[in-house]
NUBA-901364 format. One record per atom (N, C-alpha, C): residue number from 1; atom name; x, y, z. Coordinates in steps of 0.001 Angstrom, whole numbers. Layout:
BEGIN
NUM CA X Y Z
...
***
This chain:
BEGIN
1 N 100391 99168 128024
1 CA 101341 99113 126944
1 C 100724 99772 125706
2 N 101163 100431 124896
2 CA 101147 101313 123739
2 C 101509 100383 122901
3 N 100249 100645 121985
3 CA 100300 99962 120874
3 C 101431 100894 119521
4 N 102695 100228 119039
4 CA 103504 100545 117992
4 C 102526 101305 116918
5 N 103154 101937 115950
5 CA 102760 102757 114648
5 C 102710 101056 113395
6 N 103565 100571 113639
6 CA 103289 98817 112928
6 C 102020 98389 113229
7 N 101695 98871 114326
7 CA 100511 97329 114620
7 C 98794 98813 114797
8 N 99305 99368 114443
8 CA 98038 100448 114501
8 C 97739 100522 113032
9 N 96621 100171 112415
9 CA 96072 99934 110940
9 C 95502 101793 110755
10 N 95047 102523 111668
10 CA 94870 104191 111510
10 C 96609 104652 111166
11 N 97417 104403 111888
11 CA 98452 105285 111598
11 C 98961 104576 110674
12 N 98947 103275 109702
12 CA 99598 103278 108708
12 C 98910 103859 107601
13 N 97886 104032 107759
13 CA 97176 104620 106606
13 C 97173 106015 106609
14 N 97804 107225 107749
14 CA 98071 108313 107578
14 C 99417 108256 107158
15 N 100179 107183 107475
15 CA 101723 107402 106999
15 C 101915 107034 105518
16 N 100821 105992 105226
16 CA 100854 105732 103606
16 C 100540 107032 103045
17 N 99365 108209 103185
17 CA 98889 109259 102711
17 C 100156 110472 102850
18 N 101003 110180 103601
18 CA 101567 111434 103857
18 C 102902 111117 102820
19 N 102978 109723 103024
19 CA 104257 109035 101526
19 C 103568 109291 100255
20 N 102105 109267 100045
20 CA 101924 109386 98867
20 C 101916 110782 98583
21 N 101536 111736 99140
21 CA 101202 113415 99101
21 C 102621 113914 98547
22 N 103489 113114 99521
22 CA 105356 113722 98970
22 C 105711 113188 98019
23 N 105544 111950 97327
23 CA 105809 111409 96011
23 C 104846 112146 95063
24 N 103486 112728 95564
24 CA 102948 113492 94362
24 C 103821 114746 94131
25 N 104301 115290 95486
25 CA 104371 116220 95504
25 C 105792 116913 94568
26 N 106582 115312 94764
26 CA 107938 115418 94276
26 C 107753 115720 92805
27 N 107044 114621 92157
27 CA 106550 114728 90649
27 C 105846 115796 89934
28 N 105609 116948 90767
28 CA 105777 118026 90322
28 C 106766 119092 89904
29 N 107876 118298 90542
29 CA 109283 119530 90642
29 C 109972 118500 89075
30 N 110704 119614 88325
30 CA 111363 118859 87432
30 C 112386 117859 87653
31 N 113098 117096 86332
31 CA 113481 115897 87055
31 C 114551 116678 87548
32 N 115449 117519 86981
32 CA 116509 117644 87778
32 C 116952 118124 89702
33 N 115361 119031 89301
33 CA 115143 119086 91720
33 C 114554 118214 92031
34 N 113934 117459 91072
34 CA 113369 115923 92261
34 C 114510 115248 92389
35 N 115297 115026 91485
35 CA 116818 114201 91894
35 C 117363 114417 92873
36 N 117647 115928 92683
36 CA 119015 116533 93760
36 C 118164 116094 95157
37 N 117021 116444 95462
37 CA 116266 116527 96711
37 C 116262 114594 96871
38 N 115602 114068 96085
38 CA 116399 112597 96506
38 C 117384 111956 96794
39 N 117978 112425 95887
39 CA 119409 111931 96240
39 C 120202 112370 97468
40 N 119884 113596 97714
40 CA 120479 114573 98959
40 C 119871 113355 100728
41 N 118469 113595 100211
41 CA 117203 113702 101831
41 C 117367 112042 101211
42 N 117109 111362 100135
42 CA 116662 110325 100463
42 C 117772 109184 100367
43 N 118844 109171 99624
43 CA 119815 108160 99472
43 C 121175 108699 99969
44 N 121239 109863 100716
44 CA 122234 110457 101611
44 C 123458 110608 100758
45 N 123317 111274 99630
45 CA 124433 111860 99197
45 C 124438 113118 99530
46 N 126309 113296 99570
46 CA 126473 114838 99773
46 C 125453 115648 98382
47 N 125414 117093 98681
47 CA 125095 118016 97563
47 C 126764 117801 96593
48 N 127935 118109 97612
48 CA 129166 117947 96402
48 C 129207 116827 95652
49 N 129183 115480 96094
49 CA 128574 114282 95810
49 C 128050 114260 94346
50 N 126653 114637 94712
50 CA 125721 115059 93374
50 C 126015 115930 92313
51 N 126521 117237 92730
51 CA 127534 117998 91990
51 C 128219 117504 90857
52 N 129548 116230 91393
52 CA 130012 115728 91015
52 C 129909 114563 89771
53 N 128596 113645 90256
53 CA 128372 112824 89631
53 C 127018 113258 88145
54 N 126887 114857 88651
54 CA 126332 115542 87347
54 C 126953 116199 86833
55 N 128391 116765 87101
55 CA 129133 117290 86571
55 C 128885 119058 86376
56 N 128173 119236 87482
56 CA 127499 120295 87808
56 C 127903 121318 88784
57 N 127745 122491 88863
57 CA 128505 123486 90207
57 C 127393 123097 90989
58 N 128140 123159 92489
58 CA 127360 122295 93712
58 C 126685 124058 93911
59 N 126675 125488 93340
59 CA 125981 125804 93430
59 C 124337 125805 93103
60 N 124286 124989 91551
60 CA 123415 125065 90947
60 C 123019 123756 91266
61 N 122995 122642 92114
61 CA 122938 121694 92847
61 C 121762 122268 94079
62 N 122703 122929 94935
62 CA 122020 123805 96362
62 C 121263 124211 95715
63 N 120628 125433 94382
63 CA 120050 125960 93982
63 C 118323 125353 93963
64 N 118857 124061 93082
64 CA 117950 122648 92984
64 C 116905 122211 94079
65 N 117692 122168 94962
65 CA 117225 121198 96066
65 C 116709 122343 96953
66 N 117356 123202 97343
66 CA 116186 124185 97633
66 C 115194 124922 97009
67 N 114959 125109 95757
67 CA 113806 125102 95074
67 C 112595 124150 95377
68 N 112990 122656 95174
68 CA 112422 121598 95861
68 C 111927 121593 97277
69 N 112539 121693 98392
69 CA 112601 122098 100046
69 C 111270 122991 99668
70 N 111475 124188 99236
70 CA 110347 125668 98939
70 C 109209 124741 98798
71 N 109283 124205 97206
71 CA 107998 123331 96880
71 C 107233 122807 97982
72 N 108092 121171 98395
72 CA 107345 120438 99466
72 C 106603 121021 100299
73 N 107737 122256 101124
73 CA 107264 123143 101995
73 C 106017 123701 101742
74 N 105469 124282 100851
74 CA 104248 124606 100174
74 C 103115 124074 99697
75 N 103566 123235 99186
75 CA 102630 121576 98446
75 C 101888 121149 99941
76 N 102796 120950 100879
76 CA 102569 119938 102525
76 C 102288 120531 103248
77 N 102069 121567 103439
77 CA 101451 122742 104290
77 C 100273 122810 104729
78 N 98862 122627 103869
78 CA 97872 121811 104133
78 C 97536 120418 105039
79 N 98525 119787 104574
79 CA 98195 118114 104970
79 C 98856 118312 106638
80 N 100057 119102 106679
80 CA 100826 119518 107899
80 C 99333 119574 108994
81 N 99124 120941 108030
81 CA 98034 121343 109616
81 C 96660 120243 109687
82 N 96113 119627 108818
82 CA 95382 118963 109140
82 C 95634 117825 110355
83 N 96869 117416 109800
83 CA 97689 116107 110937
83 C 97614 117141 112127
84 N 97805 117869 111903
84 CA 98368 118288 113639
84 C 97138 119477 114093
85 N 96286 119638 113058
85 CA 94945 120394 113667
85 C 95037 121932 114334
86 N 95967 122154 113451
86 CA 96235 123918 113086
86 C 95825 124509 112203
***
């Protein structure tokens, strides 16, 4: 039997590092693409959604959040290959 990612004290401490790397990573992007990218990936609002409730074109919304996406993508790129030893 395989021991769960709960009951393994190594993998919570790579999953705590990899939560903290993306919360650093977020707090680099201004507030308005750390929002959109939260609100989008993390509290499952639409982009129109967000749009909306900023009163904003859901282009300059998309604009946001993929700026953000770019970031992470870049910021996590390092930590990526280390986890996976590429």
């Amino acid at each position: 039997m395989t021991e769960s990612n709960e009951d393994n004290p190594e993998m919570k401490l790579v999953q705590q590092e990899i939560w903290n790397e993306v919360f650093r990573a977020l707090d680099e992007l201004s507030e308005k693409q750390r929002t959109a990218f939260i609100q989008n990936e993390i509290e499952g609002k639409t982009l129109q959604q967000i749009a909306d409730e900023q009163n904003e074109n859901i282009k300059t919304i998309i604009s946001r959040k993929n700026y953000a996406v770019k970031h992470l993508r870049n910021r996590l790129d390092s930590l990526y290959r280390e986890i996976t030893n590429n």
